[in-house]
C-alpha positions in Angstrom: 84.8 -98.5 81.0 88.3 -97.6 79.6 91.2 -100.2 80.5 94.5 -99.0 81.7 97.9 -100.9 81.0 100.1 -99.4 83.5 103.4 -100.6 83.0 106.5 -101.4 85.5 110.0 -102.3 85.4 112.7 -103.1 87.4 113.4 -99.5 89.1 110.0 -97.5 88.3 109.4 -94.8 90.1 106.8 -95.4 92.8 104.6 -91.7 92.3 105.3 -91.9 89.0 102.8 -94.7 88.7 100.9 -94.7 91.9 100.4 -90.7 91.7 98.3 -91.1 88.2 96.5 -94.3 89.1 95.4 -92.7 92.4 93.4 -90.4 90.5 92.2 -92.8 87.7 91.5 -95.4 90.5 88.6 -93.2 92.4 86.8 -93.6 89.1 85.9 -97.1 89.1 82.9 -96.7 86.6 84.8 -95.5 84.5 88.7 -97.2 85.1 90.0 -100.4 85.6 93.6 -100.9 86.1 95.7 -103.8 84.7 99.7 -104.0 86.1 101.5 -105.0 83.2 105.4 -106.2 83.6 108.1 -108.2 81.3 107.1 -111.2 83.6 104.0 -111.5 86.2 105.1 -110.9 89.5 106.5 -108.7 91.5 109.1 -105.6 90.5 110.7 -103.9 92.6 110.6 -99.8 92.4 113.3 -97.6 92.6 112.3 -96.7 96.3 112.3 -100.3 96.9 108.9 -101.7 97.4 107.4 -104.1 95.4 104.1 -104.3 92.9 103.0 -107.0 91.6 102.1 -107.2 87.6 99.0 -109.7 86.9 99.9 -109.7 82.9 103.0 -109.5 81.0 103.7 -109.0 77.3 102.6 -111.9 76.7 99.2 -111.6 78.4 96.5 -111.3 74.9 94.7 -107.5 76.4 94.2 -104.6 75.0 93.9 -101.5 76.5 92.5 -98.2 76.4 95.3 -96.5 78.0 99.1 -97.1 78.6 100.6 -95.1 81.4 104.6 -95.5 81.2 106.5 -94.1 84.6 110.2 -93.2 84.6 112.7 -93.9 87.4 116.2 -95.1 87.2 115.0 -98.5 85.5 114.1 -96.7 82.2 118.4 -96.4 81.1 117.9 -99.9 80.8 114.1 -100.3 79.4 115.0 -97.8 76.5 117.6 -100.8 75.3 115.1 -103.4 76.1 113.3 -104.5 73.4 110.9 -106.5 74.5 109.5 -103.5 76.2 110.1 -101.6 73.2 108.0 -103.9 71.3 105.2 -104.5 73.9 104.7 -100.6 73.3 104.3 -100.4 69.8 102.2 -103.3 69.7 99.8 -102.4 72.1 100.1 -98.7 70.9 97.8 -99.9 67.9 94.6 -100.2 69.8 95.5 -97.2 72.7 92.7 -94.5 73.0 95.7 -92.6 75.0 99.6 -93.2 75.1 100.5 -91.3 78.7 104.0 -91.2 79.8 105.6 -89.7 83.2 108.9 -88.1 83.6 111.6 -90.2 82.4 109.0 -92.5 81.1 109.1 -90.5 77.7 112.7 -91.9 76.9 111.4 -95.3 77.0 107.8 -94.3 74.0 110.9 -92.1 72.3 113.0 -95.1 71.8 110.1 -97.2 69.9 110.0 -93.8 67.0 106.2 -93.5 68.5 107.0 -90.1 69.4 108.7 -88.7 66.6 106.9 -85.5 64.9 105.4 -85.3 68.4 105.6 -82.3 70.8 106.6 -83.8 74.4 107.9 -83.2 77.7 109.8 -84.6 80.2 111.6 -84.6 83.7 113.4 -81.4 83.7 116.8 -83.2 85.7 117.4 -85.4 82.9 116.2 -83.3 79.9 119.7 -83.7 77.8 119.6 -87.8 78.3 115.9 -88.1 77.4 116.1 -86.0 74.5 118.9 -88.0 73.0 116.6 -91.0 73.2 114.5 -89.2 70.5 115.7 -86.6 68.3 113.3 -86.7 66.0 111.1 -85.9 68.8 109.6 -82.3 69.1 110.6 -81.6 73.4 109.2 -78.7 75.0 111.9 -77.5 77.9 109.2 -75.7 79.5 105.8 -77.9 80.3 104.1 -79.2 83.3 102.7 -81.4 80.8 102.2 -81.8 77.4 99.3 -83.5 75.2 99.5 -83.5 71.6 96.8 -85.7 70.2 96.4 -88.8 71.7 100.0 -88.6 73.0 100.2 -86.9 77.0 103.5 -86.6 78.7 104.9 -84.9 82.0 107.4 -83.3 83.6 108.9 -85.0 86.4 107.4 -87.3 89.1 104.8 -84.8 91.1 103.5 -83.7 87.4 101.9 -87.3 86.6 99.2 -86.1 88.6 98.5 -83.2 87.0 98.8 -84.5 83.7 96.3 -87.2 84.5 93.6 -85.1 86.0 94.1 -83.3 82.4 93.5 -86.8 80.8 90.3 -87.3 83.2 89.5 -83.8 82.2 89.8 -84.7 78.5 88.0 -87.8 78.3 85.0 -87.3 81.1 85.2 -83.5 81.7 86.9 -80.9 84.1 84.2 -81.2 86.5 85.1 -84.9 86.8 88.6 -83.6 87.5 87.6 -80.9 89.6 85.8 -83.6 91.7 88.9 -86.1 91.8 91.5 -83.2 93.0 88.8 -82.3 95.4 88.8 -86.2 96.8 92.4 -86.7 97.4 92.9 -82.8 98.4 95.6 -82.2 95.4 96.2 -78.8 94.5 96.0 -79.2 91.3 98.4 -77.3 88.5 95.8 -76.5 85.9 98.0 -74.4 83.2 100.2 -76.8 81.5 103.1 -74.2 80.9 103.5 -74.0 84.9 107.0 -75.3 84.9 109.2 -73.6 87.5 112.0 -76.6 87.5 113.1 -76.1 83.7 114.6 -72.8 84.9 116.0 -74.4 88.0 117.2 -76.7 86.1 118.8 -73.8 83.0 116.2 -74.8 80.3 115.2 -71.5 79.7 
């Protein structure tokens, strides 16, 4: 049983977060999932609706795997250091760092990515980037995993990259099954990435 510390801020973006955990959550033998705020309570998404975090930074857990989402509330999370901290602490005992579109700015910001080849939502490439430069950003990725670092492009590609995590850690069968379950049509190659030229990447 591998724990996930799925993390959310004022302004996350809902499929960012809900896409992934969809996927992880039909493997309850092998899942569980812990919301984990600033604060317990409820945040509000950038769509609006609320989830509720049952530990916050100062909750004593470890966990397996730390999914960060992006949204609008990460230009203010990448100057937040308490969140910047709660990463690199619990980064220490993480199996898995996993970060979803805009959600890489935020990992940039603590220097856990630097030397590290990542990706992130095409739309705000430039602004991301700048959060890291000593980071090593791929333009063109649907996702990118290198070592026990994964990242995606933006929103819809959380999905992908975590039926590549599943795939990773129990097998693509396992995968196969899960995209099979909640009838995803699942983006396999992780260079699939029509949006960076859309958005003059490449």
């Amino acid at each position: 049983m591998r724990r996930i510390g799925a993390l959310i801020f004022p302004g996350f973006e809902l499929l960012d977060m809900f896409g992934p955990l969809q996927m992880f959550g039909l493997l309850k033998e092998e899942f569980e999932i812990c919301m984990v705020a600033q604060r317990e309570g409820t945040v509000a998404s950038n769509q609006g609706p609320r989830a509720v975090a049952e530990a916050s930074y100062e909750t004593d857990a470890k966990y397996d795997l730390v999914l960060v989402p992006g949204g609008r509330g990460t230009r203010r999370e990448v100057d937040n250091p308490a969140t910047l901290s709660w990463l690199k602490r619990v980064h220490g005992d993480a199996e898995l760092m996993l970060c979803v579109c805009t959600g890489s700015a935020v990992l940039a910001r603590t220097g856990l990515l630097d030397g590290v080849k990542a990706t992130t939502n095409k739309a705000a490439f430039d602004w991301v980037a700048s959060q890291g430069p000593k980071v090593k950003w791929v333009k063109k990725a649907r996702w990118v995993q290198d070592g026990a670092t994964f990242t995606s492009s933006g929103v819809s590609a959380g999905m992908d990259m975590s039926l590549a995590v599943i795939s990773h850690l129990l097998g693509k069968e396992t995968a196969e099954q899960v995209a099979v379950w909640t009838e995803y049509d699942w983006h396999r190659d992780p260079d699939w990435d029509p949006f960076a030229a859309i958005h003059g990447l490449v």
